[in-house]
KOLNUNU-818024 format. One record per residue: chain; y, x, z of N, C-alpha, C, CB in turn; residue in one letter. Coordinates in steps of 0.001 Angstrom, whole numbers. Each point is the difference from the previous one (the first is absolute). Glycine has a CB too. Layout:
kette|n.Y|n.X|n.Z|ca.Y|ca.X|ca.Z|c.Y|c.X|c.Z|cb.Y|cb.X|cb.Z|rest
A|Y|X|Z|Y|X|Z|Y|X|Z|Y|X|Z|a
...
! end
This chain:
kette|n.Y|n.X|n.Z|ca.Y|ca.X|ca.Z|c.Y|c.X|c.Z|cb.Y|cb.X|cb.Z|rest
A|108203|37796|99303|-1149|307|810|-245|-1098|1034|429|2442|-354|x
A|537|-2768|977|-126|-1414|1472|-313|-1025|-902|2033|442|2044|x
A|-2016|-924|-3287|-487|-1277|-858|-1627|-81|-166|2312|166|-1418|x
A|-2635|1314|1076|-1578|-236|350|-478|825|957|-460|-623|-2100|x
A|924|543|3073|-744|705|1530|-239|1489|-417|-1552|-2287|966|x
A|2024|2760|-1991|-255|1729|-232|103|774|1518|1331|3|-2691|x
A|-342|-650|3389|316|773|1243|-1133|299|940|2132|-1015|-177|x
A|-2956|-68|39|-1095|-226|601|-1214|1108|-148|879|-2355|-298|x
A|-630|2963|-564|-1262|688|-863|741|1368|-191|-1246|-2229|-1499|x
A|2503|2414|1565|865|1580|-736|687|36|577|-21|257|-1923|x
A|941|1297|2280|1052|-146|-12|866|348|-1102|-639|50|1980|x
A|1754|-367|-2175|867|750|-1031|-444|1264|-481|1727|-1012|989|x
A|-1755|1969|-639|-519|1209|118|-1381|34|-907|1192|265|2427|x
A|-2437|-1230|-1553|-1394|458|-879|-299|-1064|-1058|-1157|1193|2074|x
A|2126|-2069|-2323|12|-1063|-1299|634|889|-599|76|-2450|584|x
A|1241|3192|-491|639|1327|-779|-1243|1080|-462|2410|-175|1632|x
A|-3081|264|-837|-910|1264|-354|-1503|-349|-842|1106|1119|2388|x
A|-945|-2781|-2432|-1324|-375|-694|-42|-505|-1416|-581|-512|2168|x
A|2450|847|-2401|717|170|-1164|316|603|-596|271|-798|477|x
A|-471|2064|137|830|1030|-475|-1229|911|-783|2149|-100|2114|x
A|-3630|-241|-1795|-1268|877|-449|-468|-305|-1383|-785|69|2340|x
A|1756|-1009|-2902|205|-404|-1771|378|1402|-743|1156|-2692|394|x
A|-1924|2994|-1448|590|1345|-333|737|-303|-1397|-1954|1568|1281|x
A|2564|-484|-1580|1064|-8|-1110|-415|1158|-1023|1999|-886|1662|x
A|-2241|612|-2676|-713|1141|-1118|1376|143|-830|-2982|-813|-331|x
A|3559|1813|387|883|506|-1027|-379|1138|-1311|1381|-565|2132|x
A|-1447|553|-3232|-469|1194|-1141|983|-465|-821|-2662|517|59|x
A|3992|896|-369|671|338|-789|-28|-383|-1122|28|1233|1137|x
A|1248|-2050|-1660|41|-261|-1450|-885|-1745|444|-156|3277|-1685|x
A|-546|-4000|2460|-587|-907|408|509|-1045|966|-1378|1547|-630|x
A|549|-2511|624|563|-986|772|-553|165|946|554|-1374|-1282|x
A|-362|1053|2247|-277|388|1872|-1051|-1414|-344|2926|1197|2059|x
A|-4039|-1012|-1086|-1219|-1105|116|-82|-14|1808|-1729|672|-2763|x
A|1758|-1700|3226|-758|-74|1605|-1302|-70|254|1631|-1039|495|x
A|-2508|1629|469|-1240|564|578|-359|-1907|73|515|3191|1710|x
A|-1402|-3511|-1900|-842|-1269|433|217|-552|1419|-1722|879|-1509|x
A|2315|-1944|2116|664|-698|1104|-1454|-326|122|2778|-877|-278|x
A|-3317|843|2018|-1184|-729|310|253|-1347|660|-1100|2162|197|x
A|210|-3086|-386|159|-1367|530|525|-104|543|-1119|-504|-127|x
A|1260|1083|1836|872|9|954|1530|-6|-546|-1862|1141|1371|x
A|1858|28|-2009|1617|324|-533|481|-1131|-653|-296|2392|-452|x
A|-232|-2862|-497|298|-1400|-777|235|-1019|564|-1115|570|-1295|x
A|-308|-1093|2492|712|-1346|1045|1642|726|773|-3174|-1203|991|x
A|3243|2190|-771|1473|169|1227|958|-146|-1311|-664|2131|2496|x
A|799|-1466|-3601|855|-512|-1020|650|-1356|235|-1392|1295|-1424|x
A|-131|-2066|599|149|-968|174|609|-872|979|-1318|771|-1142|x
A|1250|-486|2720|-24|-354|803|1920|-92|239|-2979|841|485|x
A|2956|423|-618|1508|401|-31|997|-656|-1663|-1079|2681|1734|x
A|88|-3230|-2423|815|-833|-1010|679|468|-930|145|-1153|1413|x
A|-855|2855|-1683|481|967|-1065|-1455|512|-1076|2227|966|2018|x
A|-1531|-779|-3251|-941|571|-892|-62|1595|410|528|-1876|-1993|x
A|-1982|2212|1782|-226|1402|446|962|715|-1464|-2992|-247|1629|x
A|3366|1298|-1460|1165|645|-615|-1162|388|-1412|2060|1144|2526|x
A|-1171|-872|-3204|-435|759|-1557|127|1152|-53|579|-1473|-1151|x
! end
């Protein structure tokens, strides 16, 4: 987060919570699918230097 000024803009806490509104589709006997990440969500990924999860 201090590499690209995240601190500046979040705290731990609401960068946690602007992550956490990714949803998770589970149906039995199926493979689990994730809810659509919005732009925002994708640059802090990015930002943070991780692939958004599968």
């Amino acid at each position: 987060m201090r590499e690209n000024n995240l601190y500046r803009d979040y705290s731990l806490q609401e960068l946690l919570d602007e992550l956490d509104i990714i949803e998770r589709f589970e149906h039995p006997g199926k493979k689990h699918h994730l809810g659509e990440a919005t732009k925002k969500q994708i640059e802090l990924y990015r930002l943070l230097e991780m692939e958004p999860s599968a």
